[in-house]
C-alpha positions as CSV (number, residue, x, y, z in Angstrom):
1,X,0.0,0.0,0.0
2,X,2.6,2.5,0.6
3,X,4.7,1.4,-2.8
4,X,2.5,4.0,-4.8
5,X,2.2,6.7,-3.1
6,X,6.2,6.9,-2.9
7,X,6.7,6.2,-6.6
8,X,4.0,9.4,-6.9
9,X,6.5,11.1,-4.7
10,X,9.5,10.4,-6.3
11,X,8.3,11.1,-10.0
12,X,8.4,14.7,-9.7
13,X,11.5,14.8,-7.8
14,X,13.0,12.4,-10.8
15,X,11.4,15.2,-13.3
16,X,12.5,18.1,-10.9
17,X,16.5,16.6,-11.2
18,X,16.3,16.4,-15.2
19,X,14.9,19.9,-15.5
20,X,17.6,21.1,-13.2
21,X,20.6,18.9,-15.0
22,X,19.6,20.7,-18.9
23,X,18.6,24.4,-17.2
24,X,21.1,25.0,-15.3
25,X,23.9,24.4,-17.9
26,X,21.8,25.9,-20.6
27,X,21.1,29.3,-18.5
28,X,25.0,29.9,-19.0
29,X,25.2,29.7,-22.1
30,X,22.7,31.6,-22.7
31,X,23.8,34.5,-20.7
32,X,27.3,33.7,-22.4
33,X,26.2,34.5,-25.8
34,X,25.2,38.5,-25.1
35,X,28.6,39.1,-23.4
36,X,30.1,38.6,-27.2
37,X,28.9,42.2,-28.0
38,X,29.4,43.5,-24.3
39,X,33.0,42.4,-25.2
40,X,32.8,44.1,-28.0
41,X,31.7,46.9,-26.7
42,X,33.9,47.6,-24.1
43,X,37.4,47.4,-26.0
44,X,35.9,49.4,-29.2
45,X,34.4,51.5,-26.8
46,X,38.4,53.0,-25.6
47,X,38.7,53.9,-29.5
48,X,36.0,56.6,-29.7
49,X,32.8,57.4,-29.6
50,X,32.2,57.1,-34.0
51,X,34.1,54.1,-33.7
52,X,31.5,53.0,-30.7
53,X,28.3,53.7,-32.6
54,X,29.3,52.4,-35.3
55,X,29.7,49.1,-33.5
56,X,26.1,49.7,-32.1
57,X,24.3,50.1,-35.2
58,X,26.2,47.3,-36.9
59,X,25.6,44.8,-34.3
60,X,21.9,45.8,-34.0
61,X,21.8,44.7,-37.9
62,X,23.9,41.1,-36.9
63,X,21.8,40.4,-33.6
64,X,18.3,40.9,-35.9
65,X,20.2,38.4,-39.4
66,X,20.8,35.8,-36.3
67,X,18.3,35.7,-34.1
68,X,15.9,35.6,-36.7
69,X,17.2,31.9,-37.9
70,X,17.0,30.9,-33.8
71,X,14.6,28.1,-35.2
72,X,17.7,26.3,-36.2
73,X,18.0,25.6,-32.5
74,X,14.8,25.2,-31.3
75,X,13.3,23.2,-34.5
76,X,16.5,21.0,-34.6
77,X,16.2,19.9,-30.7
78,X,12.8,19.1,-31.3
79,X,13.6,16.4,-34.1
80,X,16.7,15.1,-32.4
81,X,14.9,14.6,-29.1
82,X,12.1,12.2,-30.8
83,X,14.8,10.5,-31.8
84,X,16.7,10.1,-29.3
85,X,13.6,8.8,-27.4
86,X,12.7,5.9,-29.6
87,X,16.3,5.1,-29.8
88,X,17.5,5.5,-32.7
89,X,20.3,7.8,-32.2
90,X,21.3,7.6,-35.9
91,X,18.4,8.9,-37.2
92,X,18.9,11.6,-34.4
93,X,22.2,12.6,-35.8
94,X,21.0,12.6,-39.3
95,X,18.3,14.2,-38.4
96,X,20.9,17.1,-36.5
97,X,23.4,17.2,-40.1
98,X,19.9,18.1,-42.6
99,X,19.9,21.4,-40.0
100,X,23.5,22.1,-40.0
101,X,23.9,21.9,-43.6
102,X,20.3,24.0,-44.0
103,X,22.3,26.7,-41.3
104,X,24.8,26.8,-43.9
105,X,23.4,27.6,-47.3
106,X,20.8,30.2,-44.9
107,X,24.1,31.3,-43.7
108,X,25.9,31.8,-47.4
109,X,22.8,33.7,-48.7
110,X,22.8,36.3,-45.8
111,X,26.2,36.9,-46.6
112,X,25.2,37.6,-50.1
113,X,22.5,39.5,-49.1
114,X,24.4,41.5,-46.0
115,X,28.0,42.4,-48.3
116,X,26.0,43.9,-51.3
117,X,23.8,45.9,-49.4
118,X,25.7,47.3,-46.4
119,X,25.8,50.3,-47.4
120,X,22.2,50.8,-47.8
121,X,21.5,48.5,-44.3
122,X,23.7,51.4,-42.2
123,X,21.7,54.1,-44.3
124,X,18.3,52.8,-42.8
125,X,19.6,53.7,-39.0
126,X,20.4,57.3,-39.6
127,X,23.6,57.3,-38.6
128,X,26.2,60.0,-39.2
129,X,28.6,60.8,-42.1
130,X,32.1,60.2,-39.3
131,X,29.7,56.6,-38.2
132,X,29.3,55.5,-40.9
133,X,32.8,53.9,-42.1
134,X,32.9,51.9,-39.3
135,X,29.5,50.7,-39.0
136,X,30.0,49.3,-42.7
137,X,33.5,47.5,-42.1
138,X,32.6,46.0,-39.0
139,X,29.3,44.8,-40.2
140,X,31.0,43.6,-43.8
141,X,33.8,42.1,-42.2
142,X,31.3,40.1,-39.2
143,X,29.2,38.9,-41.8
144,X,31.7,36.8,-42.8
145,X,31.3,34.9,-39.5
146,X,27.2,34.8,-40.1
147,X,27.4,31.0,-41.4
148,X,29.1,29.9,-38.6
149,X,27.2,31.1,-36.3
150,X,23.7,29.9,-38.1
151,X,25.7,26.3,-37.6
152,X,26.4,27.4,-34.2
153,X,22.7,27.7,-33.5
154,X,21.6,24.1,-35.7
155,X,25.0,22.3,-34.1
156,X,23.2,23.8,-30.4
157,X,19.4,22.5,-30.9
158,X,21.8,18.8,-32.1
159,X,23.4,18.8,-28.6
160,X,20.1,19.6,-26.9
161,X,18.5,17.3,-28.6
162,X,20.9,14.7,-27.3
163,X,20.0,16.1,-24.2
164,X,23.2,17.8,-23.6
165,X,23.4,21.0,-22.2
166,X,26.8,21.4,-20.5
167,X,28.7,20.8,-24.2
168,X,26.9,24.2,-25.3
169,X,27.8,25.7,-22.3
170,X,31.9,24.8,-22.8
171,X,31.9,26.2,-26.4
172,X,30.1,29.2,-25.3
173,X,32.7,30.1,-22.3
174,X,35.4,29.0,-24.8
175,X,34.2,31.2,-27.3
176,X,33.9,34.3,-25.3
177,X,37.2,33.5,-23.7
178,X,39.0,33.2,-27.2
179,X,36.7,36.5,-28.4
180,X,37.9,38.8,-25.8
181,X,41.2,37.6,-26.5
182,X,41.5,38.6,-30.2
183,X,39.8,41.7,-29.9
184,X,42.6,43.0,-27.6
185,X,45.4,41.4,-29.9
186,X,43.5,42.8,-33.5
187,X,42.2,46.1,-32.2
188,X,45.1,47.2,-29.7
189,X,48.2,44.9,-30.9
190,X,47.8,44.4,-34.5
191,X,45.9,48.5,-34.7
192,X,43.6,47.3,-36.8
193,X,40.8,49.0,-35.1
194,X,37.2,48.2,-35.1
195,X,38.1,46.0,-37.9
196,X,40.4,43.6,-35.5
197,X,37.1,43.6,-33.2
198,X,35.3,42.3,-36.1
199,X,37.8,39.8,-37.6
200,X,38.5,38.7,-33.9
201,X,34.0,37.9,-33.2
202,X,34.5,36.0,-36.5
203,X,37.4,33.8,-35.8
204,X,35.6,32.9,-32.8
205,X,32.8,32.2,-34.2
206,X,33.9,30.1,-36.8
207,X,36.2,28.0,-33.8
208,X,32.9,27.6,-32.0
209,X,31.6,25.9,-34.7
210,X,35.2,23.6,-35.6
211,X,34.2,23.0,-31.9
212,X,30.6,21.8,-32.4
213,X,31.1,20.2,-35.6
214,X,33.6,18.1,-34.0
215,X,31.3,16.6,-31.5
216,X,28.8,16.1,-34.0
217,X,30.8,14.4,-36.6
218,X,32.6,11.9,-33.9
219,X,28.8,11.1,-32.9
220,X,27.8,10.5,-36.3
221,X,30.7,8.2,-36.8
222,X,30.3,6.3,-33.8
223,X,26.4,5.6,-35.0
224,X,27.4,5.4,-38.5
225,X,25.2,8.3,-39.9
226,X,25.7,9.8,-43.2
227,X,27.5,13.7,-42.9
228,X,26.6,14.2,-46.5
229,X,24.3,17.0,-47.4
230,X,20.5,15.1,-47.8
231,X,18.2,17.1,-49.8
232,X,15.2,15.9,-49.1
233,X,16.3,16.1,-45.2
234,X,17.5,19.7,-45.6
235,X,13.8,20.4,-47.2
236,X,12.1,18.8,-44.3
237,X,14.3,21.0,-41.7
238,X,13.1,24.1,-43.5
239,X,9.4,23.4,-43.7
240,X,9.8,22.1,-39.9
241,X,11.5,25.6,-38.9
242,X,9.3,27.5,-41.2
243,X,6.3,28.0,-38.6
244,X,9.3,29.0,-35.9
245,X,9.9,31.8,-38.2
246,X,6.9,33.3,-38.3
247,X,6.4,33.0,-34.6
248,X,10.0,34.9,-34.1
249,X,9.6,37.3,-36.8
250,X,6.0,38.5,-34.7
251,X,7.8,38.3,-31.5
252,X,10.2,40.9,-32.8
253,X,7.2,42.8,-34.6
254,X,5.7,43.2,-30.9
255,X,9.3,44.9,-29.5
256,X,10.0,46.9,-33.1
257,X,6.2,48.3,-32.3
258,X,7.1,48.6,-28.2
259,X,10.3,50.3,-29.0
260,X,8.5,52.6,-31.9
261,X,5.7,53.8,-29.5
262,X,8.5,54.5,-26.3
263,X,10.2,57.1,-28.7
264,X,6.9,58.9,-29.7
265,X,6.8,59.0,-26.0
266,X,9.4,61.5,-25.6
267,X,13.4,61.2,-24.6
268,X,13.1,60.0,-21.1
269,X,10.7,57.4,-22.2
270,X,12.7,55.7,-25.0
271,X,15.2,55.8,-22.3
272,X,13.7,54.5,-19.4
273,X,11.8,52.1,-21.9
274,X,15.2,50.4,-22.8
275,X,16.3,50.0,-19.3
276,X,13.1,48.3,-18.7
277,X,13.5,46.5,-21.8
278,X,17.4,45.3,-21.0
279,X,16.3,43.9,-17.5
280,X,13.3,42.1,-19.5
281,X,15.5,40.1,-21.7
282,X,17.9,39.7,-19.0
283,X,15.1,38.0,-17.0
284,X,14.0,36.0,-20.4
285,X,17.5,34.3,-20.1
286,X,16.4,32.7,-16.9
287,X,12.9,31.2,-18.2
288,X,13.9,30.5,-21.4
289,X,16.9,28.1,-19.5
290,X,13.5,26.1,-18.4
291,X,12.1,26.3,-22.1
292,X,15.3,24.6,-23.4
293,X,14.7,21.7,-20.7
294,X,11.4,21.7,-22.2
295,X,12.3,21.2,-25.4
296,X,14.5,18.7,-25.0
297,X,12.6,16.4,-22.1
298,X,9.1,16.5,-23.9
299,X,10.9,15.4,-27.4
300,X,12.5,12.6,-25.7
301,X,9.1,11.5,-24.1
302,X,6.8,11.9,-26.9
303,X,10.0,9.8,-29.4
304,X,9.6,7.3,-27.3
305,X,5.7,7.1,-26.9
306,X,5.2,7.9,-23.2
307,X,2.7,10.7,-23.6
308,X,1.9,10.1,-19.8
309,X,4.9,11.3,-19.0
310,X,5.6,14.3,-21.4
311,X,2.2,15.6,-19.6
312,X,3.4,14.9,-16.1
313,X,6.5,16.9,-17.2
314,X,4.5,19.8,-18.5
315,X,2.4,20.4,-15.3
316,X,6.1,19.7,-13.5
317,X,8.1,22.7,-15.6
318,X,4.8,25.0,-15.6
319,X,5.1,25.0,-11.3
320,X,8.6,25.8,-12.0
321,X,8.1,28.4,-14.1
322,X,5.4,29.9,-12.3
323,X,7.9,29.5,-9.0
324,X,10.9,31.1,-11.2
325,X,8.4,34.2,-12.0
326,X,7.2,34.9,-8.4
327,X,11.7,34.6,-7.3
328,X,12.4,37.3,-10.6
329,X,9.6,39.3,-9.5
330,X,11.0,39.8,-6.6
331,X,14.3,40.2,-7.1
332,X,13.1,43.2,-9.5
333,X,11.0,44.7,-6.6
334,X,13.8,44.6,-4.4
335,X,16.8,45.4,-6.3
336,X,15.4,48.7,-7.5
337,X,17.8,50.7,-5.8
338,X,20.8,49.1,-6.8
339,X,19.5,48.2,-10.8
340,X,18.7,51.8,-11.6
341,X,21.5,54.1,-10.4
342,X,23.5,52.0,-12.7
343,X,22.0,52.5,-15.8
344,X,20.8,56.6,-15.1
345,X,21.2,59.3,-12.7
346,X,18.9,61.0,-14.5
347,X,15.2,61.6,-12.7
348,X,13.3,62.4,-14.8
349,X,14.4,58.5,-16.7
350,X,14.2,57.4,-12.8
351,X,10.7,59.0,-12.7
352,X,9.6,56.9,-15.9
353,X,11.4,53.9,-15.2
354,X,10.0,52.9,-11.1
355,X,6.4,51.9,-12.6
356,X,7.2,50.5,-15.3
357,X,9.7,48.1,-13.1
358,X,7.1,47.3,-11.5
359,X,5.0,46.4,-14.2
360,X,7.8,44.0,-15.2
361,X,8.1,42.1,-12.0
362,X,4.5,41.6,-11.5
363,X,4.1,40.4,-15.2
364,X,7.8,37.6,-14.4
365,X,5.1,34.6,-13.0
366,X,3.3,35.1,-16.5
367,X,6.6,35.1,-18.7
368,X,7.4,31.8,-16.2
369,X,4.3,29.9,-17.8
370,X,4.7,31.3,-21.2
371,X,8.1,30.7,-21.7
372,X,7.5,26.9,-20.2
373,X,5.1,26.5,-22.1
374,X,6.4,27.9,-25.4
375,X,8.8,25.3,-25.0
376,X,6.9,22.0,-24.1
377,X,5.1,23.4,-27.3
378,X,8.2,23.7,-29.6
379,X,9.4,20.0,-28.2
380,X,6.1,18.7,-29.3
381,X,7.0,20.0,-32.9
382,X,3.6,22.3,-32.6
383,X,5.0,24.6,-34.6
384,X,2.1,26.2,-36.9
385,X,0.4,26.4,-33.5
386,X,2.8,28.7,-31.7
387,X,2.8,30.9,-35.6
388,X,-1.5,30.7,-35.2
389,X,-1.1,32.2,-31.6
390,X,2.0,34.5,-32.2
391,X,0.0,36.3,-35.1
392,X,-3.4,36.5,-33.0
393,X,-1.1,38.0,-30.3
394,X,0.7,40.4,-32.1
395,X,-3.1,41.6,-33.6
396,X,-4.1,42.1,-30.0
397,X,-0.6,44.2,-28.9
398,X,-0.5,46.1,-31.8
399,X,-3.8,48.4,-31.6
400,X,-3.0,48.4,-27.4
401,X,0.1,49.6,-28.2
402,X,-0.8,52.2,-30.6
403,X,-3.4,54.0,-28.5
404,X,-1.2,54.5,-25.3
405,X,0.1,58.1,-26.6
406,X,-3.3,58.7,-27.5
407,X,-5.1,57.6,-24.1
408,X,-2.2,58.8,-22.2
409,X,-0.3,57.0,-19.5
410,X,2.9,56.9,-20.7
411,X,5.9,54.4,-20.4
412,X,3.7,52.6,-17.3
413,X,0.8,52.0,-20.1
414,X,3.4,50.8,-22.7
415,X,4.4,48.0,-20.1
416,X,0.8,47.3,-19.5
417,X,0.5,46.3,-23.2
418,X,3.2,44.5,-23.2
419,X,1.9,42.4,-19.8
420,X,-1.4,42.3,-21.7
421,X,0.9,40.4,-24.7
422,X,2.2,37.9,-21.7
423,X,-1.4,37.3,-20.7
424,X,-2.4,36.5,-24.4
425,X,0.5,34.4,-24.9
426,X,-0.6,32.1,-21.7
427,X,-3.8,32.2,-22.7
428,X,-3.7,30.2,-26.3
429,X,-0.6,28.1,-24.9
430,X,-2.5,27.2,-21.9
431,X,-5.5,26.0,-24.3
432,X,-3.5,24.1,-26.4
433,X,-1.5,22.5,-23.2
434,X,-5.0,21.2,-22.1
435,X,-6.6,20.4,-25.4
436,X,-3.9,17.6,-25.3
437,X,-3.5,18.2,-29.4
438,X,-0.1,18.5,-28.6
439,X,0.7,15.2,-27.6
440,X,1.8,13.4,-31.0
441,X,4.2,10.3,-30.2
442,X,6.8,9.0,-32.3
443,X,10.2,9.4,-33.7
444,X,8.7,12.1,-36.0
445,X,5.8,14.2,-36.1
């Protein structure tokens, strides 16, 4: 009699330590990644202020080429995690190679695309006649680096998908390492500038993905899977990461329209607004750590057929990200006085910034379900799901948005829309997480 109540009892402790073993790892990497350009920033930074800005606008243009491609990772650990969970951990490699090779020709045809039209790229931010040199070698030269780090993001979503997290974590502190390293050798040593910054981000990059490719190739060797391009593979990545791209292409509609509304604001607005909007993503890295567990855990479960327990692992990650939410909130709340002074001493920013930090940590216990939950949904491979309820969110944010400088309110109203985005968000996943439509088992979807 007292055998199943202690196997209850130890289930979601068993859950509780796998969560823990991928998030931990994968929240430092992710928090890895960003330092890159705070690197970057900081030795470019003792050359001048064009030199500096120029930098800023070009690496605004590389984050945005990148990031938009993140469904390399997320669409990749998804399909390796099936097949990792119905064993076949051939397939599962295979499976990882068609996204590495489709990272690479995305990869070449940005590169294309960014070295023709630099020029005209830098032109769209405004920037001044003394910026812009800079801005157009450091972005011509780091484009150069674009493919690899397109396979850095497929060769990533592999690992997780082997349910890995601690290898991504390695390269990334290895990369950042070797990064910071070159850019005080090329830019100070050699003189070459902001160019050495650039040619020392690309080197890196490219040696994070030697690094990555190395793991993956010994694994496909010791499974015997094909490394050969597959094009009929490569197709089926792209129409798998397809739906993630209109999902993360909305998502950044929502902070383009967040940003765009802040500026009509006024100065100390826009200001304040990306302070607020910094401590936000800062806080995204944290939950999203969860959403990578996610990912990972429920495409092992549902490969291997035990829907049961992919849904005992969803209600197990939504209590931790609701828990994770409720511990940000409050760190937010309380750290106030030490968070702002170091970003502005100016009041009237501090006078604009208190409510909407506010807003933010009483919105962090919604971001914890959303971001769980995004990710259970992405491990599932429910991808023209999470488009369908990224559009129907951004259609709700948009108008909200648009009418705070017309009802008034301010920067605190602006954060308000962007909780009411949150609560949208939860809303549809939440739906779907009970509808159960989400639960498709097998080593594909």
């Amino acid at each position: 009699m007292t055998q199943a109540p202690t196997a209850e009892k130890a289930a979601p402790r068993r859950h509780d330590r796998e969560i823990l073993a991928l998030a931990l790892p994968a929240f430092g990497a992710l928090v890895a990644e960003p330092l890159f350009v705070m690197a970057d920033s900081a030795i470019v930074g003792h050359l001048g202020t064009p030199q500096l800005a120029g930098l800023g606008v070009a690496a605004a243009l590389l984050t945005t080429a990148v990031s938009v491609f993140v469904f390399l990772a997320y669409a990749t650990t998804a399909a390796v995690a099936r097949r990792v969970g119905a064993g076949d951990l051939r397939a599962a490699i295979r499976q990882g190679m068609d996204g590495i090779w489709l990272a690479l020709l995305l990869g070449a045809a940005v590169v294309a695309v960014v070295l023709t039209t630099a020029p005209s790229l830098i032109s769209l931010f405004g920037a001044s006649d003394t910026v812009t040199p800079y801005a157009i070698s450091y972005l011509r030269i780091s484009a150069l680096g674009i493919p690899a780090m397109l396979m850095v993001l497929a060769a990533t979503g592999v690992i997780r998908g082997l349910q890995d997290t601690r290898t991504p974590l390695y390269v990334a502190i290895g990369g950042f390492a070797l990064n910071g390293a070159l850019n005080v050798a090329l830019v100070y040593g050699a003189g070459l500038g902001i160019a050495g910054s650039a040619w020392g981000t690309v080197i890196a990059q490219c040696a994070m993905a030697a690094a990555y490719l190395w793991v993956v190739v010994r694994g496909a060797r010791r499974h015997g899977a094909s490394l050969r391009p597959d094009a009929a593979g490569i197709r089926a990545s792209a129409q798998a990461g397809a739906p993630l791209l209109v999902r993360t292409l909305s998502l950044r509609a929502i902070l383009m329209i967040a940003t765009a509304v802040a500026a009509r604001l006024g100065d100390a607005d826009i200001a304040a607004h990306q302070i607020a909007l910094s401590l936000w993503s800062l806080l995204a890295f944290a939950l999203d750590a969860i959403a990578i567990a996610g990912q990972a855990i429920i495409g092992r479960y549902l490969g291997a057929g035990d829907t049961e327990g992919a849904q005992a692992v969803c209600r197990r990650m939504v209590r931790w990200g609701i828990g994770s939410g409720v511990v940000l909130g409050l760190l937010v709340v309380l750290g106030r006085p030490v968070f702002i002074p170091l970003f502005t001493a100016d009041p009237v920013v501090e006078d604009a910034l208190l409510p909407a930090l506010l807003v933010v940590a009483l919105a962090q216990p919604v971001c914890g379900v959303v971001f769980v939950l995004d990710g259970v949904l992405m491990g599932a491979g429910d991808g023209p799901y999470l488009a369908r309820a990224m559009l129907l969110t951004l259609a709700v944010f948009a108008p909200a948005a648009l009418l705070v400088p017309v009802l008034g309110g301010g920067l605190t109203a602006l954060w308000w829309a962007m909780t009411l985005m949150m609560v949208v968000r939860m809303a549809t996943l939440q739906l779907r997480a009970r509808s159960g439509r989400w639960l498709v088992a097998g080593a594909t979807r």
